[in-house]
N, C-alpha and C positions, 0 to 999 in steps of 0.2 A: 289702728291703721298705721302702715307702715310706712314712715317721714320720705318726701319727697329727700332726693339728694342736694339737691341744687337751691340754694336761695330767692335765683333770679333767670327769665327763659324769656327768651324775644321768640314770637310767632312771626316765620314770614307764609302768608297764607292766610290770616286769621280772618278774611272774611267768608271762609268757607262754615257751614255748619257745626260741620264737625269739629274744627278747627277751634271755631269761637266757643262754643261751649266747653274743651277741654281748657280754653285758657281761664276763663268762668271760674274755673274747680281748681285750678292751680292756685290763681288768684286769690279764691276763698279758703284757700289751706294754706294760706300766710307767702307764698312766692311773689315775687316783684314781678311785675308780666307788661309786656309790651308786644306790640306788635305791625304787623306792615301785609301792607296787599297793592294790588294795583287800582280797584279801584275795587268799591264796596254799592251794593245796592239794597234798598228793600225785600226782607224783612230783617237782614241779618245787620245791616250800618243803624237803625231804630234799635236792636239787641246792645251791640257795642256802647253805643250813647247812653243808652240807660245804664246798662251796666258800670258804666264810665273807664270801658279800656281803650288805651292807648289804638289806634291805628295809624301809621303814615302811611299816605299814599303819594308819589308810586313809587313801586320799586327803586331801593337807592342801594351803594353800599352803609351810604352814613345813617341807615333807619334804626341799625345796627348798635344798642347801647355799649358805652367802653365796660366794660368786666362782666357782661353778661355771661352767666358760666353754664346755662346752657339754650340751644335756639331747635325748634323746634318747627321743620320744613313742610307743609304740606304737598299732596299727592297730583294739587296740580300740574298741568303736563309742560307750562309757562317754567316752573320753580327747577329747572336745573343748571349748576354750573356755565353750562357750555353759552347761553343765552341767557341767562340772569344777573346781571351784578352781584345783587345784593349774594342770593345762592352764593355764589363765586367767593365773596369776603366768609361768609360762615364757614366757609368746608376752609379759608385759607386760616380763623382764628384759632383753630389747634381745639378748641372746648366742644362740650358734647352734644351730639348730633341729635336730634331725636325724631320720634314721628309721633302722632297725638295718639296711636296705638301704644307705642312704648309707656307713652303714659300715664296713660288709664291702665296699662296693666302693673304699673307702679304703683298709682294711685290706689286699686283696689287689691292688695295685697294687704292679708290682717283683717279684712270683710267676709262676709259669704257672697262672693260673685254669682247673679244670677245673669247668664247672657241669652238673649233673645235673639236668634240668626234666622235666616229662611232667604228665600228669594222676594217674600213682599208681605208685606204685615209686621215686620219688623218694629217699624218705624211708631208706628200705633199700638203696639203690644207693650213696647217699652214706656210708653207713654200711659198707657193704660195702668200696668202695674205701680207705675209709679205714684200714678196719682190715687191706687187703692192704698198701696200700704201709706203712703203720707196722710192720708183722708182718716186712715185706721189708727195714725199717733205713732208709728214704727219706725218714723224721721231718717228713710233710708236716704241710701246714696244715690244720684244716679245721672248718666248722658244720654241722651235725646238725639239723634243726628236730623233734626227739624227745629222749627218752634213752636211749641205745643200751645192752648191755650189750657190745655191741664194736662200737668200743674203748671203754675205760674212761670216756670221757667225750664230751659230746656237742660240747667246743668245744676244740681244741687251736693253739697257735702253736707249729709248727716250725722245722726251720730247711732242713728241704729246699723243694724246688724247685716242689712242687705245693701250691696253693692248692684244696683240695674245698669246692667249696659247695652247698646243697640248693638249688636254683632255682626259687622259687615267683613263677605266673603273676600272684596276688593284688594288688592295689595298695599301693603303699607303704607307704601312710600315709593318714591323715584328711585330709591337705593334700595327696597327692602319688598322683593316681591311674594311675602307670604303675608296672608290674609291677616287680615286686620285683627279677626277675633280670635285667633291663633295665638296672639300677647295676653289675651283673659283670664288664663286660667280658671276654667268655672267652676264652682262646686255642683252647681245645676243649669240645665239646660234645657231652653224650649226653643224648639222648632217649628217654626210660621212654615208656609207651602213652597214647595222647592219647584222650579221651572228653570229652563236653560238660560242666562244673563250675560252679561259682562260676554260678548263671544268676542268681541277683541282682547279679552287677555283668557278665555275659557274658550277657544275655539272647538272643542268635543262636549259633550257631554261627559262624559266620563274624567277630562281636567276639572271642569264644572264643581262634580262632587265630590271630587278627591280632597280639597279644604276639610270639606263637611263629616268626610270620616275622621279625620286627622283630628277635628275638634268633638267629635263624638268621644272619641280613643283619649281626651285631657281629662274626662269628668271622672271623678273618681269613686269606685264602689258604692260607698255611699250616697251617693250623688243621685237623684234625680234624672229624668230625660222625656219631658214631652214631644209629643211630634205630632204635627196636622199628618191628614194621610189626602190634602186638596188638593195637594199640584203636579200636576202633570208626573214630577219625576218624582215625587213622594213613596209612591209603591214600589221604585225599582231604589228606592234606594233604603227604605224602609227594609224590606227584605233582608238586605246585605247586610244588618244590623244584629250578631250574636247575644249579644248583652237584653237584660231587661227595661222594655220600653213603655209608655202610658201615650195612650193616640187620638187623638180627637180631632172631629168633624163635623160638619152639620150634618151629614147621615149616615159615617162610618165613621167607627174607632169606639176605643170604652167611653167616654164623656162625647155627648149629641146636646141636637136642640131638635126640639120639635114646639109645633104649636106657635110660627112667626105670625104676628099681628101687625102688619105693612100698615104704618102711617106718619104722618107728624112727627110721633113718639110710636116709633115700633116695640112691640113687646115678643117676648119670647121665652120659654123654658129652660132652662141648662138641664141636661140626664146623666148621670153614671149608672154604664150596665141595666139602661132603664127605667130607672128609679128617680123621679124627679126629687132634683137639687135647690133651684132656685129660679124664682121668676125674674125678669130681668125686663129693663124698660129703657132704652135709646135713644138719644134724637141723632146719632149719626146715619149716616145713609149707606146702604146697600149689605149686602148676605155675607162679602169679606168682613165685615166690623161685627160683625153678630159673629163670624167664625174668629176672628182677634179676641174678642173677649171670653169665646170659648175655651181659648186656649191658656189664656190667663185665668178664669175661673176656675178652669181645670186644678192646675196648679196651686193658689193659693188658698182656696178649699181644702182642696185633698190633702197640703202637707199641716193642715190646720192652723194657718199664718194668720186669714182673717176666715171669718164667719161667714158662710152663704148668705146670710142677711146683709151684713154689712158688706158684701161685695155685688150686692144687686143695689145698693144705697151708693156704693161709688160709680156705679157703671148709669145711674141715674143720670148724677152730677157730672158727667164727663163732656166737657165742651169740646174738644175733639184737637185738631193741628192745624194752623196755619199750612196752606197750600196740600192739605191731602182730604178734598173735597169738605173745603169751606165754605162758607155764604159769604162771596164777597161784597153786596151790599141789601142793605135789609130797606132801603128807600126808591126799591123801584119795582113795580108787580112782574117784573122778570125774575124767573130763580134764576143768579148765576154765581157759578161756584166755578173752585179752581184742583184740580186732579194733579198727584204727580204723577204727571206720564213719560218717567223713565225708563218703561220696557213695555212690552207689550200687554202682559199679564194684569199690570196696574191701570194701562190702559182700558183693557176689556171690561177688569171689575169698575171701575169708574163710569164709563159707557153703561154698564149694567146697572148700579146705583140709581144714574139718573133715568134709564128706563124705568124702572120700579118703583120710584117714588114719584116720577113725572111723566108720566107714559101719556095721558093726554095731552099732550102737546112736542112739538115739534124740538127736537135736539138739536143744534148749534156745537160743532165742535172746533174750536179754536187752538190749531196744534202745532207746535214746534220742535221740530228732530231736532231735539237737543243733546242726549243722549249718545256715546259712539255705536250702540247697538242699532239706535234707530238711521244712523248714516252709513251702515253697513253695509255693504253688495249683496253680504252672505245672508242680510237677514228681509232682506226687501219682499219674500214671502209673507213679512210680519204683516203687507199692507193689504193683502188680499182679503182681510175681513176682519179687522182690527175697528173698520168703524161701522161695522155693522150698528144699526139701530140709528144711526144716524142722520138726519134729514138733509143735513150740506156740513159738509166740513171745508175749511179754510184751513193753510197749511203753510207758516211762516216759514223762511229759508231756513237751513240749515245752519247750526252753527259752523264758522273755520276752525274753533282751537281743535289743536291737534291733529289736523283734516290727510297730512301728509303723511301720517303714523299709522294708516289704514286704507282699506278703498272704501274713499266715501264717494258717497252718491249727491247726485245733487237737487236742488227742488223740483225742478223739471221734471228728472227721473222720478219721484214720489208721486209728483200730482198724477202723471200718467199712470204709472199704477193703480194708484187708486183708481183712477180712471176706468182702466181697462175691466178693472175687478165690480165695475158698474154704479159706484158712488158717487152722489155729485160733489165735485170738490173744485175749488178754488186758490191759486195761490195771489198769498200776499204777498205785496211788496214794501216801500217805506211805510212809517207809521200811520201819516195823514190820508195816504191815500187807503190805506189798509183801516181805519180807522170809516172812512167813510162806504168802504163795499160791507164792512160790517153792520152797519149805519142802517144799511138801504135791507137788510134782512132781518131785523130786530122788529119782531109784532106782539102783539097782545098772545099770542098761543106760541111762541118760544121758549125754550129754558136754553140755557148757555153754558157750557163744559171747555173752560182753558186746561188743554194738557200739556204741561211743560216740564223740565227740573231749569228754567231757563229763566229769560223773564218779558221775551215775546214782545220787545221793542215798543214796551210802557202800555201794551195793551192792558193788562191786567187793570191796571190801573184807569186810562183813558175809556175804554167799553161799560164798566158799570154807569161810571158820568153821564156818558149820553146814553144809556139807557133813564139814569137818573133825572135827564131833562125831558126827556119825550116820552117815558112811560113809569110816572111817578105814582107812588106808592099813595 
């Protein structure tokens, strides 16, 4: 692996995901790491403590250690000069600027880079490979932009051969507006389902996926290239693609499943060209995580990394991620689980999930336009049937950051939408009170879906409780 430059890197930002696990990996490659945020919350402040890295908070310039020689800014929209102190002292010490893109694409340099991009499944696919080849003894490298509950953590430096990185299409940095995984360099690459995202800084389609060719165009000859054919824009961008490709789906492309056994523990087939591969068995929930580990079967099968045995034996043992349709408490005869619903696609499949597994009984959706796509003018089409299947949805305010850097909408404008589009919905307001219209909807034939990337003003946390007291396990 090829040595970081720098001895020593202040994070300001590091309670972001992303963030925190690249300082993780810094850390664990011998650099002095510190860092600062404004304020940090569950799951990622429990992450920092254990891990035992520095954070101040808030925002200062003095968080700032003397000879840190380089700092390393996150993408939040708070972290610029003009409004930041701290910002404002780093860009004035003259040392090197970085973004957690920069790097990881330092960090895996002298690896075999395997990145995982798409518009959703990323996050789960990265995590899935991870935890096969670590589970296989391959002691790979790898970032998480979550917290997984496999493997054991979301940022690891190995000493084998593969470099896993979550590949997001988003911009750098405040200074640095090309995509994140555009720093990767990959030797391989797989591609999760492509759909329209980010339309505050992808306002076309066709800006969209202009990243995605650009990172297609890094892998080189020899390289590798799987690709789902699931999302919406998968076929039109599939197509555009000259070079030799490997496609997989749950009923199109060369690697398939057939034969899903919906339960508990779903089972399923993997196929190449027909041919059954491997039986496979789950307890994650819904037909995207059957199509995640398609994608990953795919691949580490076919380049013969690990064994169809052994990778229906990882996909057994896979406990799944914090906040990407977890059980957030196993002590109350309520299922409630928490979705990230930062687009609308993760939304639907998540809404789908909990149909599927919990179809007899009444759905609970508990949602926060967190997200700048979901506070969008241009996307308020998304709410015309994004909660289909849904019994009553509740719909917490919108967040402010950034609110002025776009036309945002406000909850008003949502609920009525929703409204209009004929779902019953409700907005919340402060916690206690929002705690309690919650309260009064919570039965024995409920299940309960939080969609957020937020953190929905302690609901997550306060809704399991009183389900914990009034309908105990």
């Amino acid at each position: 692996m090829a040595a970081f430059p720098y001895k020593s890197a202040h994070f300001i930002g590091i309670g972001g995901v992303g963030m925190s696990a690249t300082a993780k990996l810094l850390r664990d490659s011998g650099v002095a790491v510190t860092g600062s945020d404004q304020a940090v919350y569950p799951p990622i402040s429990d992450v920092l403590r254990e891990e035992g890295l520095v954070c101040r908070t808030p925002y200062d310039r003095q968080n700032i250690p003397d000879g840190v020689e380089c700092i390393v800014i996150g993408k939040n929209a708070n972290l610029v000069p003009e409004t930041n102190a701290e910002v404002a002292a780093a860009f004035a010490r003259g040392c090197a600027i970085l973004s957690f893109a920069d790097v990881l694409g330092m960090l895996s340099r002298g690896k075999t880079p395997v990145v995982i991009a798409g518009s959703f499944g990323k996050t789960t696919s990265v995590s899935l490979i991870s935890h096969c080849l670590s589970e296989a003894g391959l002691d790979p490298s790898w970032m998480i932009g979550a917290v997984p509950l496999s493997p054991p953590s979301a940022a690891h430096v190995g000493q084998g051969e593969y470099y896993l990185l979550e590949g997001d299409e988003y911009p750098s940095s405040n200074t640095d507006n090309s995509s994140k995984f555009l720093h990767y360099h990959p030797a391989h690459l797989i591609l999760t389902p492509l759909a329209h995202d980010h339309v505050n800084v992808f306002p076309t389609i066709e800006s969209y996926l202009a990243p995605f060719h650009q990172l297609v165009d890094m892998v080189p000859d020899d390289g590798v290239i799987f690709a789902s054919t699931g999302g919406e824009l998968s076929k039109q961008f599939l197509t555009a693609i000259t070079r030799p490709l490997v496609t997989y789906g749950i009923s199109s492309g060369d690697w398939q499943v057939r034969d899903i056994a919906w339960g508990e523990r779903t089972r399923f087939t993997i196929t190449h060209n027909s041919n059954d591969i491997a039986r496979v068995e789950t307890g994650q929930l819904g037909v995207h995580n059957i199509e995640n580990m398609l994608g990953i079967g795919a691949f580490v099968i076919s380049r013969g990394i690990v064994s169809a045995a052994k990778f229906a034996e990882t996909m057994a043992s896979f406990k799944g991620i914090k906040r990407r349709l977890d059980r957030k408490s196993d002590k109350t005869r309520i299922p409630i689980f928490e979705g990230f619903g930062s687009s609308y696609d993760k939304a639907r499949s998540a809404i789908a999930a909990m149909k599927q597994h919990f179809g007899d009984r009444k759905l609970i959706v508990i949602f926060e336009p967190h997200t700048f796509s979901w506070r969008n003018r241009a996307t308020m089409h998304w709410y015309d049937d994004v909660f289909e299947g849904a019994a009553k949805t509740f719909v917490w305010h919108p967040a402010e950051q950034g609110a002025t850097t776009h036309e945002q909408v406000t909850q008003a404008d949502i609920v009525a939408r929703i409204a209009a589009a004929g779902y019953d919905v409700e907005a919340l307001s402060e916690p206690v009170a929002a705690l309690e219209e919650i309260g009064a909807a919570l039965s024995e034939d409920v299940a309960v879906l939080f969609l957020t990337s937020g953190n929905l003003g302690g609901l997550i946390e306060s809704v399991p409780k009183l389900a914990e007291m009034h309908l105990p396990v």
